[in-house]
N, C-alpha and C positions, 0 to 999 in steps of 0.2 A: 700762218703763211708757209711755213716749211721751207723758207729759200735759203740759199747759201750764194756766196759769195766765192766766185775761186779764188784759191789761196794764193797762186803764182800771180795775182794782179797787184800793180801799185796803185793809190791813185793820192791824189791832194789837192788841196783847193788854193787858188790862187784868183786873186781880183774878182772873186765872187763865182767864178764858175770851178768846177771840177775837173779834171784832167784823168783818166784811167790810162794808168801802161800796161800793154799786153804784150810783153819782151816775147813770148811764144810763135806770137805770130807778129812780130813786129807792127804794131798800133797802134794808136792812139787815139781816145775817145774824148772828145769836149763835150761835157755837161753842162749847161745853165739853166737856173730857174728851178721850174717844178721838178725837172728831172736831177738836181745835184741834191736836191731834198730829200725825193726818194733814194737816192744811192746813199746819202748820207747816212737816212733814216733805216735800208739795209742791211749798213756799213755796221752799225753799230745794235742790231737786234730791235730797231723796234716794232709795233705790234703795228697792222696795220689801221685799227682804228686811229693810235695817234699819229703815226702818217696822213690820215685823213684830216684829222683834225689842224694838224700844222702846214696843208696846203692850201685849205678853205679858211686859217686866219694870214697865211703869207698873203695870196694872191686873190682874196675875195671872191672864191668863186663856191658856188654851192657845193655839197658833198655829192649828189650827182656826177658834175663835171668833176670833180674830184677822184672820184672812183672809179671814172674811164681812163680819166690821167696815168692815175696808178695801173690799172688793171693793162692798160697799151704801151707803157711803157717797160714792165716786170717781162711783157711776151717780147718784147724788144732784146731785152737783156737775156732773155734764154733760146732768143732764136740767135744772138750772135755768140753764143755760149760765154756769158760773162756771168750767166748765174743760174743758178742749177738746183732742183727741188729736190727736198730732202727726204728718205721714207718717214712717215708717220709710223 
């Protein structure tokens, strides 16, 4: 996947959802769900197969729905500049 996470963000999870600070631009993002999974699953390098895999045993949905999940929420996260593709 080649993504990167900017380094000037905080984030943490609290009562099940995720929280991102963006002191740069004064923001704050609340994540729940499928999307604190993917960031998680970002947060921490992993591959997207098993992101895939750990959305379709969370929340029962096919790898299909799955991989649009992913695939609309990653263009989310690099259209508000929270993550950003790295050279191959």
């Amino acid at each position: 996947m080649n993504l990167k996470i900017r380094k000037d963000l905080a984030y943490r999870r609290i009562a099940g959802e995720v929280f991102i600070v963006d002191a740069a631009k004064s923001e704050l993002h609340e994540l729940n769900g499928p999307a604190a999974l993917i960031w998680e699953g970002l947060a921490v390098g992993k591959a997207e197969k098993a992101m895939l895999s750990a959305l379709t045993a969370e929340y029962e949905v096919d790898e299909k729905t799955a991989r649009t999940d992913l695939e609309n929420f990653i263009r989310e996260l690099l259209k508000a500049g929270l993550l950003s593709r790295e050279p191959v």
